[in-house]
Each structure stands twice: as structure tokens, then as C-alpha cells.
C-alpha positions in Angstrom: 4.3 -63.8 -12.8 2.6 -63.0 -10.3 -1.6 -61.9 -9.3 -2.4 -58.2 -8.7 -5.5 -56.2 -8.8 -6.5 -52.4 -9.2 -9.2 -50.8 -6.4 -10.1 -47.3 -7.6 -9.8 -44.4 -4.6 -12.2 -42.2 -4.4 -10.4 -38.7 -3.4 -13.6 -36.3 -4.2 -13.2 -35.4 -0.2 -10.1 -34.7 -0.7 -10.6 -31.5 -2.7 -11.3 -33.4 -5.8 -7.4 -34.4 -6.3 -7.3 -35.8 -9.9 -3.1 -36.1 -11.0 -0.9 -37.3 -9.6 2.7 -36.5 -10.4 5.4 -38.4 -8.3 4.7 -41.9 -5.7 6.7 -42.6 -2.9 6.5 -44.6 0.3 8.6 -43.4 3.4 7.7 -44.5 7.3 4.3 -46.4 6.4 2.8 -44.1 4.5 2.0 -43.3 0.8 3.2 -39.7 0.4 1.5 -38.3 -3.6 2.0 -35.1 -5.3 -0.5 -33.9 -6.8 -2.7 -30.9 -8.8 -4.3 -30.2 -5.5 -2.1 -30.6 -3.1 -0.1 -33.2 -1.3 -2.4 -36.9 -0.5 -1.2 -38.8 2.9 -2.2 -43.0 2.5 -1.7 -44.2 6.0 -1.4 -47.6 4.9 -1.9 -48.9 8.1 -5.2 -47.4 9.4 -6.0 -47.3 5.7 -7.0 -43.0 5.9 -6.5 -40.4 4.0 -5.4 -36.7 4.3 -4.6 -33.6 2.3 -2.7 -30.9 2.7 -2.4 -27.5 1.0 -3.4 -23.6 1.0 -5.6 -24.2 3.8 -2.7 -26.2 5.6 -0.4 -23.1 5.2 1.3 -24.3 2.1 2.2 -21.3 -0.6 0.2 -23.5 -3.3 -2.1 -26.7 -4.6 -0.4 -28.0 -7.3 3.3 -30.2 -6.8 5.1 -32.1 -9.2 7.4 -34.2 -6.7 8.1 -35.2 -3.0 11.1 -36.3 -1.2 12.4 -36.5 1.9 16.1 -35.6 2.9 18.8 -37.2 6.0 16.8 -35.3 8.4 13.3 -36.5 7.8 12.4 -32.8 6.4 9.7 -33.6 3.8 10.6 -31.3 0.4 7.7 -30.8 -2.1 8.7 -29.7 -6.0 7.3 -27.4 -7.9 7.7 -24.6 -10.8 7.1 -21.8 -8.0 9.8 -23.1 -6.1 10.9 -25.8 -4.0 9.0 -25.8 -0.6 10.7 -27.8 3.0 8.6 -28.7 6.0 10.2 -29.7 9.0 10.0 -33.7 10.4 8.4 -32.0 13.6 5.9 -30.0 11.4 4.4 -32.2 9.4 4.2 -35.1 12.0 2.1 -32.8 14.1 0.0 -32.2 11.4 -0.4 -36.0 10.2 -1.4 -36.9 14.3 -4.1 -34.1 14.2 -2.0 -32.1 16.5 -1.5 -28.8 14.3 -3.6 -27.2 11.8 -0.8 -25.6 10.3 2.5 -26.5 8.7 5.5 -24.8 8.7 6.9 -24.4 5.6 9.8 -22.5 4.3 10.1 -21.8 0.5 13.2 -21.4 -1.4 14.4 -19.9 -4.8 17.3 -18.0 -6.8 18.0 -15.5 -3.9 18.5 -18.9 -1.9 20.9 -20.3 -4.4 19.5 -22.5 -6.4 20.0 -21.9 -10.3 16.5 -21.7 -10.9 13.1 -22.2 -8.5 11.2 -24.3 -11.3 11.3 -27.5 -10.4 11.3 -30.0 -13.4 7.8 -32.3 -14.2 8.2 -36.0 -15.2 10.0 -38.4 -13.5 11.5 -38.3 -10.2 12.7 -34.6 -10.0 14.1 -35.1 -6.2 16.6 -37.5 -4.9 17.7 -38.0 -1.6 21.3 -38.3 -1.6 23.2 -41.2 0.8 25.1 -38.3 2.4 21.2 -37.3 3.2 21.3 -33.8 0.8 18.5 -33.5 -1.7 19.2 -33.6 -5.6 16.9 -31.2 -7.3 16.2 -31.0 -11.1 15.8 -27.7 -12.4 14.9 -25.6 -15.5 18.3 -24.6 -15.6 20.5 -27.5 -14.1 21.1 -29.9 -11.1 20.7 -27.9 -7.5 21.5 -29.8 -4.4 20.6 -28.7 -1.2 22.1 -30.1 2.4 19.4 -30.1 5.2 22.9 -29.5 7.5 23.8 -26.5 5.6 20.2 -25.3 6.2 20.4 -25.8 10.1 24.0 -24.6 10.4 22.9 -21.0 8.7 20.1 -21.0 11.2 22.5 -21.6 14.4 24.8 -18.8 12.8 22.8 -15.8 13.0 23.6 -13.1 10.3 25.3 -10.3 11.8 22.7 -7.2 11.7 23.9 -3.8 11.1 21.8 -0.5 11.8 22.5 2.0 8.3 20.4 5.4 9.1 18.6 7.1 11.9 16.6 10.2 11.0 14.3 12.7 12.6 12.0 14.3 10.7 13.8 13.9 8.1 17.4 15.0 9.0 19.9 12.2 9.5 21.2 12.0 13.9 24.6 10.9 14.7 25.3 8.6 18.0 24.4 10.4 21.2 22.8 13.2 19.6 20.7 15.3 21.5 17.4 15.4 19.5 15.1 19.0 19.9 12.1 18.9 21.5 10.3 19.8 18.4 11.2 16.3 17.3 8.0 14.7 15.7 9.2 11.0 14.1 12.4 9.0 14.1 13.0 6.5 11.9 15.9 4.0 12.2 16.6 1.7 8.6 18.6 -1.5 9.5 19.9 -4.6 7.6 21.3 -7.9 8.1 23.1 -9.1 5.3 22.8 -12.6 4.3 24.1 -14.9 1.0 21.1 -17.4 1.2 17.5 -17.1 2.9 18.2 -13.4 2.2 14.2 -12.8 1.7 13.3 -14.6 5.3 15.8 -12.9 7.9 13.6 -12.1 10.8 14.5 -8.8 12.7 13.4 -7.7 16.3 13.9 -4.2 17.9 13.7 -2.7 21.2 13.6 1.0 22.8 15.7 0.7 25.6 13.8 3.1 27.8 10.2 2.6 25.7 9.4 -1.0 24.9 9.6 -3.0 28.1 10.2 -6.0 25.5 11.2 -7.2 22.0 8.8 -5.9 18.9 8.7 -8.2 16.2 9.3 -6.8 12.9 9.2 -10.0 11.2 11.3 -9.0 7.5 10.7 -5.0 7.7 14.1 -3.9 8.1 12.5 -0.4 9.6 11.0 1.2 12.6 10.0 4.6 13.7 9.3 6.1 16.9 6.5 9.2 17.0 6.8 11.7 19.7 8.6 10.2 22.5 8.5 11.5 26.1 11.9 13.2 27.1 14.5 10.7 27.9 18.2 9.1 27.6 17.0 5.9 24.7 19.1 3.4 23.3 17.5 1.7 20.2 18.3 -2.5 19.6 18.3 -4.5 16.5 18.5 -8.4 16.1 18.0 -10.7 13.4 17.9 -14.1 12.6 17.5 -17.0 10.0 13.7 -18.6 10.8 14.1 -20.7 13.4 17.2 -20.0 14.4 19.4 -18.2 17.1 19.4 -14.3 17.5 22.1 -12.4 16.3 23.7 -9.8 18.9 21.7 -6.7 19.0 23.2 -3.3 17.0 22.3 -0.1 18.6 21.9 3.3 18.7 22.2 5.6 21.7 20.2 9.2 21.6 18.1 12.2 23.6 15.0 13.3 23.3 15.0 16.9 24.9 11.9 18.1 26.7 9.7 20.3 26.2 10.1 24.1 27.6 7.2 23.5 29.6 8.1 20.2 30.8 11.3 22.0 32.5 11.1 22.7 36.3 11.9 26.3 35.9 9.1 27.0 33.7 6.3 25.4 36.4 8.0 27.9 39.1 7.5 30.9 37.0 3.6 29.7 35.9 2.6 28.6 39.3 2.8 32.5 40.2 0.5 33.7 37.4 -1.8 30.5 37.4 -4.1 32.5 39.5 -4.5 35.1 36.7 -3.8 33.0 33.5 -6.1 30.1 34.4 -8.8 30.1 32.2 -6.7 31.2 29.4 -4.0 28.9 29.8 -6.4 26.0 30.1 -8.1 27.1 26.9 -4.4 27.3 25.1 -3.3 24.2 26.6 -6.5 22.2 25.4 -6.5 23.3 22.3 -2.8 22.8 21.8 -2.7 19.2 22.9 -6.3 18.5 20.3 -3.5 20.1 17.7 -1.0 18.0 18.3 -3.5 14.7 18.6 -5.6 15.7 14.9 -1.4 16.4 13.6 -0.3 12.5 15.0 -3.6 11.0 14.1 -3.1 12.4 10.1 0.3 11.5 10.2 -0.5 7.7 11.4 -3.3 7.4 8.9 -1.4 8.5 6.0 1.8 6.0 7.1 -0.9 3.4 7.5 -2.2 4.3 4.2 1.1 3.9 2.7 2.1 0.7 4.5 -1.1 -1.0 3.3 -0.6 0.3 -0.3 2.9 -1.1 -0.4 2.2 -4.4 1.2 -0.5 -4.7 -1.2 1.2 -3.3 -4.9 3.3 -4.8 -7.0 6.1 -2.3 -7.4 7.3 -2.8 -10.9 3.6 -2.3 -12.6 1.6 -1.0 -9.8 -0.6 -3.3 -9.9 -2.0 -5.3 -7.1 0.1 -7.9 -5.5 -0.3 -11.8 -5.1 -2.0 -10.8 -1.5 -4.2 -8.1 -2.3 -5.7 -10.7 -4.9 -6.3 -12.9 -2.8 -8.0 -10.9 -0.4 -10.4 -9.3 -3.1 -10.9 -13.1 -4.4 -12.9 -13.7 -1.0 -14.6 -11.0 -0.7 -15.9 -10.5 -3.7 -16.7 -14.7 -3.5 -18.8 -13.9 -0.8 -20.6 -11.2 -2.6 -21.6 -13.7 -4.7 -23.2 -16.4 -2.6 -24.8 -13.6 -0.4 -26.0 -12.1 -4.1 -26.2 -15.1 -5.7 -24.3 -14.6 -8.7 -20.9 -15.7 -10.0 -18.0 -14.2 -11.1 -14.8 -16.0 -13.1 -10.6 -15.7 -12.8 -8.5 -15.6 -16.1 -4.5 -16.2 -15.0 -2.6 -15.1 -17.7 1.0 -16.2 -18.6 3.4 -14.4 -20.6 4.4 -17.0 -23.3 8.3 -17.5 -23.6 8.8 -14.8 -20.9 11.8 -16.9 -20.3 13.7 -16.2 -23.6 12.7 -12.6 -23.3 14.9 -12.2 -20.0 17.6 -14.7 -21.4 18.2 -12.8 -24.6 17.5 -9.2 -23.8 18.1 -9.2 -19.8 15.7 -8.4 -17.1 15.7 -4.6 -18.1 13.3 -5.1 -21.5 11.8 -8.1 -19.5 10.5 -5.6 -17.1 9.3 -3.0 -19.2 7.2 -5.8 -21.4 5.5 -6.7 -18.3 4.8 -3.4 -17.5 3.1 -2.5 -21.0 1.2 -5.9 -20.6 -0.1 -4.5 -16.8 -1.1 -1.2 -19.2 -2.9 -3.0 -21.4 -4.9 -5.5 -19.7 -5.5 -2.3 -16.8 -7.5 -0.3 -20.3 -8.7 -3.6 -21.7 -11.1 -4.2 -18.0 -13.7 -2.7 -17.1 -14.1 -0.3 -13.9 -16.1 -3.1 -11.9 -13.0 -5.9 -12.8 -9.5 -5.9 -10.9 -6.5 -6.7 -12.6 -3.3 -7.8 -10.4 0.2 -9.3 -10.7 0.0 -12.6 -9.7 3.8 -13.3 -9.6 6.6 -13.6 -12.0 5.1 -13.2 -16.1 1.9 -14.0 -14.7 -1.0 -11.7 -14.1 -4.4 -12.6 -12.5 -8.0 -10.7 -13.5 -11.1 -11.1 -11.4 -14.1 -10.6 -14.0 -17.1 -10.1 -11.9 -20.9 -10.3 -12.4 -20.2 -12.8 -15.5 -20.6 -16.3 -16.2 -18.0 -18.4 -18.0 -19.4 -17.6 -21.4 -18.6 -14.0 -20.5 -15.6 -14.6 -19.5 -14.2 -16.3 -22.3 -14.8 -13.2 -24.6 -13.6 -11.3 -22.4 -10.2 -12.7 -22.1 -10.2 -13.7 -25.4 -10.2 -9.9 -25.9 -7.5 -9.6 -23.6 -5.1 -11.7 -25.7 -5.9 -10.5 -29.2 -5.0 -6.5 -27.8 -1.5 -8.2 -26.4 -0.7 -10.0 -29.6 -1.6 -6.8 -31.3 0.7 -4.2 -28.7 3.8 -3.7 -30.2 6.7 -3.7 -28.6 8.9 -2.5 -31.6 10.7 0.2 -29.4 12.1 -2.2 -27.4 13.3 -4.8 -29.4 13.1 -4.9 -33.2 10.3 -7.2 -34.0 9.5 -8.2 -31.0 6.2 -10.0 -30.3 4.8 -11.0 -27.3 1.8 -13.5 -26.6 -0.1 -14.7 -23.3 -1.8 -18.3 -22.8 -5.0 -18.0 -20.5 -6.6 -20.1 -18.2 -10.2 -19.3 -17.2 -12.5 -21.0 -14.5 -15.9 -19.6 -13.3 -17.4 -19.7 -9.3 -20.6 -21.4 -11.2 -18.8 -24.6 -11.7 -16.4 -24.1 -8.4 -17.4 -21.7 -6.0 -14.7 -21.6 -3.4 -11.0 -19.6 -3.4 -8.6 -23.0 -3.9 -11.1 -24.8 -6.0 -11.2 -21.5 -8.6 -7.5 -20.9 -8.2 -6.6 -24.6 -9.0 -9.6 -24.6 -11.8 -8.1 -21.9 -14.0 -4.5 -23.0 -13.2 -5.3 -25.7 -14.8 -6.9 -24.5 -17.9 -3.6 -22.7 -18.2 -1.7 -25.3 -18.6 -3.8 -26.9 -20.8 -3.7 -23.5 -22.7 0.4 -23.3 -22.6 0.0 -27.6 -23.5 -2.1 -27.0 -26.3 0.6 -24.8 -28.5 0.2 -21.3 -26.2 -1.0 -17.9 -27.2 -4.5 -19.2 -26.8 -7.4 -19.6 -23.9 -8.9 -22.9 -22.4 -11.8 -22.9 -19.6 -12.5 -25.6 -17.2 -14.8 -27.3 -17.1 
């Protein structure tokens, strides 16, 4: 019994947030989870703000917010559950950061399974202050204490091979002169935030300071001066306290000519041998510079390849996606044409791994990468866009085009057979397709066909919606 009344809110400013998910009020404010991203009410000043890709969160669309005993904010999701720190986000909600830091969780973490549950409140706070997550596959509960403690107890970081060119170098070896590249391969193990141990190395005797590595658990060293070295490792959980450094002690001999003897004995024919040495000298060290600059472009080559392929299908990664997403976005407003995203998803992918483990899992995927990398044409890119999904950038085409085109796509997948790896087996895909006509930047595509995904996978899977 009592009088209320309902004012509509328009959010089109607010990237064009149209769901929301989960409701909850905490410290004045209105805190929404939604298809685009999480929506701020400051009830107070009566203003509104958004947060997602562009705010440094991993994606737009969240099914559930909570907050645990130590203010963290936690954000649910099927990719994962994602925490920002109290400090973080309050930064961000005074206009005092543009970014939020955010740290991501999932299996390798501990948690039964990443995908968080939609409908209802999925997260709980807890009175001891832990969160209560619901999950695909059970209840996970996470302690914000636990979280701090592993970051004030540093894993303990171990250093597993040192070679040169090659060969593997014992402590205190004397290395030959000849000695091109060392390469030192370290490890820290850890039971949870495995995937986001930081690691820092130093040269004792090269780097006047600490190199950050970030989560390569390498480093090599190319043609280093003569000297006594002693290489350092540290690692750390984000955020928290460095472990004490590993290390490796080692010499790098010198050259013949770099010995004192050898200068005593040229000094007496440098009056004859001048000119010819010079010559020989000049063009030994434009040798030795085109050998280093080939060997740095090929190791750049391959470092860019692998941060950028998927390694179970070779296809491109999440990241080199993304990155060909833009560009080829702004190809099309300085050409003015449009281009369109499928995001495919391997229907019941789940059942596959659960019955016939991750082995014939893997292998569908990679026939499905086979497929859909004939199926395009040369001008299209096809990439892995994480877990049973895949992504496929069709360019120069309209959403008309685009349609056919991936309604193509599933009809060859439903026809692949898969016979030789399980009897019988078939294997669908439900796609989502959006076109740059109706939404021409990265997040607004991206959440576009996402959406028409999951009204494909809603509407009985192994079939293809657009959006609009």
C-alpha cells in the first residue's frame, strides 16, 4: 500500500546499455550489470557512468555484481569472474583514473568452473566478508584474505635451464668467446593465480636495474662484452611482494683480440698492416652487425607470431583479432565501406570435453579452425576467439552478405564428419552476426554480434541471428 512511480532513463550515452542483469545498491550508489558493461547511479548528484573495454575491463557484457569484506567490487560473468580493487574503482568513479585495475580469475585459479551462472543473484557476500559464486559446475567461494595473503607470500622462483647457443652451461662456467646468445628459462611455481605471476630479471654486471618480464618466464642475452655476470630472477603474485631473487653465476671470455697480448704484438706491424687490417676489421664488425640484426628480426618475428597465434589451431589469437578489427574498421570509414563479424560457438562443446575428454575436444576444434580457414575467402580473417568460440572478420560486405556467408559456414560444419573420432559424432555451431553499417565502432560490433549469438544459442542453436 503504498504510491510509486516509474521515470524511464535514458542510457543511449552510455553505449546504448539495454539489459540489465543483477541490481544492487552499496555506498550510495546504484551499481547494474549489464550487456554493455557495468552502469554507476550516483544517487546523490543523480549521474551516470559506464565502465567497460575502454575502462580496461576484459569484456561488455556481466551477468552479476557484488562486493566482498574488503570493498573489492567482483563482476560475474560466463568468461570468468573479474575483481577490481576498492582503491581502483574509487579512482575511477572520482574521475581520477582512466583505467581500472582488474584481475580475472578461472579454473587454473581454483574455481570449478569460470562461467558464472545468469538469473538471479549469482554472487553473495558472505558475513565472514568471502564471496559465494554460482557456477556451471557448482558453488565456488572465494576469500578476498586468501587473495591478499598469496600476494604478501611471494611464490618461490626457481631458474630450470641456461643455454648458449644452444648447449646447456653449468654454474660458473666459463662461456667461449664465440658465444652468440644465452638463454636462461625460469619458473615460479604457484597453485592459484598461476597464469598472472609477474617475473623480473637482472644482469648483474649488464642491466644497471630490474627488466620487467611481466609473465615470460624467459630471457636471453646476445653477445655480451667479456665479463664475470651473475643473472637474477624474482617473481611475484600482482600486487604483491617480490620473491628472493634465484641466480646464476657465469663468464663470458673475450675475444683474442680484446686480450692485451694481442695489441702488443699488432701495435708492431700496425704500420704495415694498416690499411688491410682496417679493411678486415670493418668488414668483420658489418658481418657481425647484418648476423645480430637477422637473428633479432627473425626472434622478433617469432615472438610476434606467438603472441599473436592460437597454438592449438594456428589460428589468430583473441589479440591479433582485435588488432585487425581496428584496422580494418578504419579502412572502412577512410574507404567508406563496411565490413561485418560472425562469432561462432561450438554448440554443446561442453558435453564433448565431459564425455570424450579434452583430447577429442581439441582435435574437433581444430577440424572446425580447418574448415571455416577453406570455407573464407583470401580477403577474410578467421581467428580463435577463446575457448569453442571462433571469430571471422568478412570484409567489403554488408550484412546481407554476411549472412550467406556464414550461413555457409555452418551448413559445411554440420556436414564435416567427425566419424574418426567418435562414432557418430556430430558437431554444430550457433552464429552471431553484426555489420559496421548499423554499428561502426570495435565495442559496439563486438557487443552487436555477441548478442545475436545468444539469441542464436536462445533460439534452439545450430542456427544464425543478425542484429539489428
Amino acid at each position: 500500500a503504498f504510491d510509486y512511480q516509474i521515470t524511464p532513463v535514458d542510457l543511449t550515452e552510455l553505449n546504448n546499455a539495454e539489459l540489465a542483469f543483477h541490481i544492487t545498491e552499496h555506498s550510495g550508489y546504484l551499481w547494474m550489470a549489464t550487456d554493455r558493461g557495468l552502469v554507476v547511479h550516483d544517487m546523490k548528484k543523480n549521474s551516470w557512468q559506464i565502465f567497460n573495454r575502454d575502462q580496461g575491463l576484459p569484456f561488455d557484457n556481466f551477468m552479476s555484481v557484488a562486493f566482498d569484506g574488503n570493498g573489492n567490487l567482483w563482476l560475474g560473468s560466463n568468461r570468468g569472474p573479474v575483481m577490481i580493487e576498492h582503491d581502483s574503482f574509487t579512482k575511477a568513479l572520482n574521475g581520477q583514473a582512466n583505467k581500472l585495475n582488474v584481475e580475472r580469475f578461472s579454473e587454473v585459479d581454483g574455481l570449478e568452473s569460470a562461467q558464472i551462472n545468469s538469473g538471479g543473484p549469482s554472487m553473495l557476500q558472505a558475513r565472514d566478508g568471502s564471496i559465494w559464486l554460482a557456477t556451471s559446475n557448482g558453488v565456488s567461494e572465494v576469500n578476498p584474505k586468501t587473495i591478499t595473503e598469496i600476494g604478501n607470500l611471494p611464490p618461490e622462483v626457481n631458474i630450470e635451464s641456461v643455454k648458449a647457443d644452444g648447449k646447456t652451461v653449468i654454474f660458473g662456467e666459463k662461456l667461449s668467446a664465440e658465444t652468440d646468445r644465452i638463454v636462461f628459462e625460469f619458473v615460479a611455481p604457484g597453485y592459484l593465480m598461476a597464469e598472472q605471476i609477474d617475473y623480473q630479471v637482472r644482469l648483474v654486471g649488464f642491466d644497471e636495474n630490474w627488466v620487467n618480464k611481466n609473465s615470460l618466464n624467459s630471457a636471453e642475452y646476445t653477445t655480451l662484452p667479456a665479463n664475470d655476470y651473475i643473472f637474477q630472477v624474482r617473481a611475484r603474485y600482482p600486487g604483491g611482494q617480490w620473491s628472493q631473487p634465484d641466480y646464476f653465476a657465469f663468464r663470458q671470455s673475450a675475444h683474442i683480440w680484446m686480450q692485451a697480448w694481442f695489441w702488443i704484438v699488432a701495435s708492431l706491424a700496425v704500420a704495415l698492416l694498416a690499411l688491410v687490417g682496417v679493411k678486415a676489421r670493418l668488414n668483420q664488425h658489418n658481418q657481425t652487425r647484418l648476423r645480430l640484426e637477422k637473428m633479432v628480426k627473425e626472434k622478433t618475428a617469432d615472438l610476434e607470431t606467438m603472441a599473436r597465434q592460437d597454438p592449438l589451431t594456428n589460428l589468430g589469437n583473441r589479440r591479433a583479432f582485435d588488432e585487425r578489427l581496428q584496422h580494418e574498421l578504419s579502412r572502412c570509414r577512410r574507404d567508406g565501406t563496411y565490413l561485418s563479424l560472425a562469432i561462432l560457438d561450438v554448440d554443446y562443446f561442453k558435453d564433448v570435453n565431459d564425455h570424450y575428454l579434452h583430447t577429442v575436444g581439441d582435435k574437433v576444434l581444430v577440424r572446425i579452425a580447418e574448415v571455416l580457414r577453406d570455407e573464407i575467402r583470401d580477403i577474410d580473417y578467421v581467428a580463435r576467439w577463446g575457448g569453442e568460440e571462433f571469430a571471422v572478420l568478412i570484409t567489403n560486405s554488408e550484412l546481407e552478405v554476411a549472412k550467406e556467408a556464414s550461413e555457409r559456414m555452418r551448413e559445411r560444419i554440420a556436414a564435416t564428419p567427425f566419424d574418426d573420432l567418435v562414432e557418430d559424432m556430430k558437431i554444430t555451431v550457433s552464429i552471431g552476426v553484426a555489420s559496421s553499417f548499423h554499428y561502426a565502432d570495435h565495442a559496439g560490433l563486438l557487443v552487436a554480434a555477441d548478442q545475436a549469438l545468444y539469441q542464436a544459442k536462445s533460439a534452439g542453436r545450430n542456427r544464425m541471428e543478425s542484429k539489428p
